[in-house]
C-alpha positions, 0 to 999 in steps of 0.5 A: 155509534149509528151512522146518519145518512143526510143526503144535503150539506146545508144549514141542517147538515152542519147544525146536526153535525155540531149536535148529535155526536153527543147523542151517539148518533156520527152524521155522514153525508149521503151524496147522491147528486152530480156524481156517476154511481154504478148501479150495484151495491157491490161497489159501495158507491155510499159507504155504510149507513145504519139510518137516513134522515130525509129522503133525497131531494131528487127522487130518481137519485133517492130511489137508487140510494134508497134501493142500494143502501136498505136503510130505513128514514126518517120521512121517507119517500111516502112522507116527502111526497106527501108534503110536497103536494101542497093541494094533498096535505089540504084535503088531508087536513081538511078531512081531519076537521084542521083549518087551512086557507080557502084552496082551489086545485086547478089541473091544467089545462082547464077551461077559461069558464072553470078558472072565471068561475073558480076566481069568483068563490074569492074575494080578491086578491087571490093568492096562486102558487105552484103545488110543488115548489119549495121556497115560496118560488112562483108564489104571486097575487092576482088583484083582479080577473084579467091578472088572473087569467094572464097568470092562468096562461103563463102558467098553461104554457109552463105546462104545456113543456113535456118533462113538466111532471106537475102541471097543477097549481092553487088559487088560494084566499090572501090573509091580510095582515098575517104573522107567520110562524114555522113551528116544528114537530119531532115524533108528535111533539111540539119542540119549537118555533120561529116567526117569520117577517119580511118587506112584503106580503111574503115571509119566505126565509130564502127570500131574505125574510128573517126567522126569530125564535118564539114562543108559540102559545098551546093552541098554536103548539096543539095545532102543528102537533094535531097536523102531524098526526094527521099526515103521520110524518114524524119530523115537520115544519108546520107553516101556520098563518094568524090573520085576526083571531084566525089561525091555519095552516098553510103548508107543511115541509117534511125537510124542514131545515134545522136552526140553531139551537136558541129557536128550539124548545130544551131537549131538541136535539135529544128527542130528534136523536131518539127518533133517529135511534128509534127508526134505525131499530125497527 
């Protein structure tokens, strides 16, 4: 039987816990954070391991665990990063001929001329969210050029704190009227969705919208797959926004959590072992 590293105890870890045993696969978890670890694999401060699932959340324990442990990932570092940066995966996917938001990276600081200007390509309102944050956090609507501006300088200040590692952010066109779907992709293939629906214009599961499993139809299915291809990670959570007869992606998630099984395609579980087993193998 492999032996699973998840470097988290959530929803996810508790899900595979449930279902891969059945598959051969014995899911352990890899603990990395609020812990002393002496820096020696002489002292197997892990345990053993045969393959991860997820690189660690927090990069600087992950790469010691990575460092000491020598296991392969499933999404490795490259691949988290790679999601994270939210303004990267657009460019990506707009080189690969995918429909995505209309997107504008500001590096702070910028000039008030370059952020009037930038605002001025959109009709308002505008949507401004950090480039790497997770869970809808600091997400917010700008419905005019004073309102944007103020946020601009918040934003600046937010920067100007030495350990800030991103000082970056995107003002981003608002989709009106939007439904909002997570669909998820394992080694290439569509294998589920859910819609997301809450009270506002923001469907973010963490702040309380609610997530129902549904059946996506193919040109929605072909286009998270087409994402994944495009930036080359195996397991994805493809965010996809249909306003009208409109759809784009919208953000991607390399850590995607793992629902129950009612709001997955037959045979998930199967295919998310095989790739495992397939990463552990070389």
């Amino acid at each position: 039987m492999l032996t699973l590293a998840v470097a988290t105890r959530a929803e996810t870890y508790d899900r595979l816990d449930r279902a891969l045993p059945d598959h051969g696969i014995e899911v352990t978890h890899l603990e990395t954070t609020e812990r002393t670890i002496p820096l020696s694999p002489d002292g197997a401060p892990y345990g053993e391991f045969d393959v991860g699932l997820v690189y660690p959340p927090r990069l600087m324990e992950g790469g010691v665990a990575d460092a000491l442990l020598g296991v392969p990932w499933v999404n490795d570092r490259e691949s988290v990063l790679t999601s994270r940066n939210k303004a990267e995966v657009l460019a990506r996917l707009e080189r690969a001929g995918l429909p995505t938001p209309e997107t504008a990276l500001v590096s702070n600081p910028a000039s008030r001329e370059e952020l009037v200007e930038t605002f001025e390509r959109f009709d308002p309102p505008v949507v401004i969210k950090p480039n790497s944050t997770t869970r809808g956090i600091g997400i917010t609507l700008a419905h005019d050029r004073d309102s944007f501006l103020g946020i601009c300088d918040y934003l600046s200040l937010v920067h100007e704190f030495p350990a800030t590692g991103d000082r970056s952010f995107l003002v981003q066109e608002y989709l009106p009227e939007t439904r909002d779907y997570r669909a998820m992709v394992v080694d290439g293939e569509y294998v589920g969705a859910v819609e997301r629906e809450g009270e506002g214009w923001k469907h973010n599961v963490h702040a309380g919208a609610r997530a129902t499993g549904v059946d996506l139809p193919g040109e929605l299915r072909g286009l998270a797959e087409r994402t994944a291809a495009a930036l080359g990670i195996d397991f994805l959570g493809v965010d996809l926004l249909v306003s009208g007869d409109r759809a784009v992606v919208s953000e991607t998630n390399a850590r995607p959590t793992v629902d129950e099984a009612t709001k997955y395609e037959p045979g998930f579980d199967e295919r998310l072992a095989g790739l495992i087993r397939s990463r552990a193998q070389g």
